[in-house]
C-alpha positions as a printed NumPy array, in Angstrom:
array([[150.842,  97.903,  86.005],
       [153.149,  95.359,  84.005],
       [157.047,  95.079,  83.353],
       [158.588,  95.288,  80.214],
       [157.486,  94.253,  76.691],
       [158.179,  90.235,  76.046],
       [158.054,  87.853,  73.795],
       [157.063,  84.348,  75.385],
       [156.029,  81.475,  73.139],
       [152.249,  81.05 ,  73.184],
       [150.338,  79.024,  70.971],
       [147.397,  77.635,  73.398],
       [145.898,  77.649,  77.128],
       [145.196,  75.17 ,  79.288],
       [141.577,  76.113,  80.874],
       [140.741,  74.387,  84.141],
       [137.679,  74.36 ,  86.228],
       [138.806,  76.918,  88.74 ],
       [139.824,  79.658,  85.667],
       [137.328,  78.883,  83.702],
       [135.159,  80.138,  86.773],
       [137.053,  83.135,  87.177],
       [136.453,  84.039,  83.943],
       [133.081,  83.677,  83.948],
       [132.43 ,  85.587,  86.949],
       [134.102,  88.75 ,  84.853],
       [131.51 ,  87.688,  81.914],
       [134.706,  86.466,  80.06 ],
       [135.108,  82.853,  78.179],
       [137.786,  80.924,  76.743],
       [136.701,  81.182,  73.462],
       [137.505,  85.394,  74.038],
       [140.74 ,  84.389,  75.29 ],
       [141.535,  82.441,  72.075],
       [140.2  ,  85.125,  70.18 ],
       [142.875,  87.563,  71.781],
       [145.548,  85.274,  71.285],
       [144.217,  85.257,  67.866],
       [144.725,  88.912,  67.484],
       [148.438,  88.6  ,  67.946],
       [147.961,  90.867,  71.485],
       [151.476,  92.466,  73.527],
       [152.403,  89.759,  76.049],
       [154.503,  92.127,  79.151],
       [156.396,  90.292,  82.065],
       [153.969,  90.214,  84.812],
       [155.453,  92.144,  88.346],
       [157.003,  89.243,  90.463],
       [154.729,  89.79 ,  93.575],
       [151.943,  88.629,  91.082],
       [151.009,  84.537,  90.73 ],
       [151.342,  84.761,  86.417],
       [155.096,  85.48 ,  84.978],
       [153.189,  86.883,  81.965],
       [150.097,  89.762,  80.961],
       [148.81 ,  89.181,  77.71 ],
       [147.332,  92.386,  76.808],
       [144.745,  92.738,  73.609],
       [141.626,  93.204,  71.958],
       [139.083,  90.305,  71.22 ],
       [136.823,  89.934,  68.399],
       [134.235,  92.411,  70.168],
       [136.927,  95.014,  70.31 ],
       [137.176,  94.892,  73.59 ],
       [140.82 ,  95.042,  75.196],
       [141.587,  92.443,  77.299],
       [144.139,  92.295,  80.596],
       [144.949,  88.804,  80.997],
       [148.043,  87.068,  83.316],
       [149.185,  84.28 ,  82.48 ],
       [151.938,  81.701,  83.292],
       [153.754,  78.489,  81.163],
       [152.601,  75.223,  81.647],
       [155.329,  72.129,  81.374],
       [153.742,  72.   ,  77.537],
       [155.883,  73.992,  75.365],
       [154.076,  76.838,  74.19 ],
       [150.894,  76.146,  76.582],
       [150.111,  78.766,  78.952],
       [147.368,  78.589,  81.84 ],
       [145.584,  81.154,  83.249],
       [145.985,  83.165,  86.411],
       [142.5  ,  83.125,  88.393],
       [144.038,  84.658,  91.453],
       [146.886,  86.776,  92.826],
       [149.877,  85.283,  94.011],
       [149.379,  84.938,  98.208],
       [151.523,  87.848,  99.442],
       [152.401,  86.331, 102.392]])
């Protein structure tokens, strides 16, 4: 489940060692999440009990649909990856 339809600026990610991880334990890698990106995918607010402020939402090269949160770096247009839910507590 997402919020509404946005339209944040995203040009780029910022992988780290701990996303990076995460993807790869769902058989994902960057290089798919460029090629979404790519693909000019629906970006949706993200529900605020959730760690990203973003879902980018779109197919990759493969055809494959892709569910992806994300959140803004202090880069203008650079977003990072969400490997984990926000804590709820």
């Amino acid at each position: 489940m997402v919020g509404e339809r946005d339209t944040p600026e995203v040009v780029d990610f910022e992988f780290d060692e701990i996303n990076t991880r995460h993807l790869a334990d769902h058989g994902v890698t960057p290089e798919v999440v460029d090629e979404v990106l790519r693909r000019a995918p629906n970006f949706f607010n993200n529900l605020e009990d959730r760690g990203g402020t973003h879902v980018m939402l779109g197919p990759a090269d493969d055809g494959r649909f892709y569910y992806i949160p994300i959140r803004p770096t202090a880069t203008p247009g650079v977003s990072k990856l969400i490997a984990q839910l926000a804590d709820p507590d």
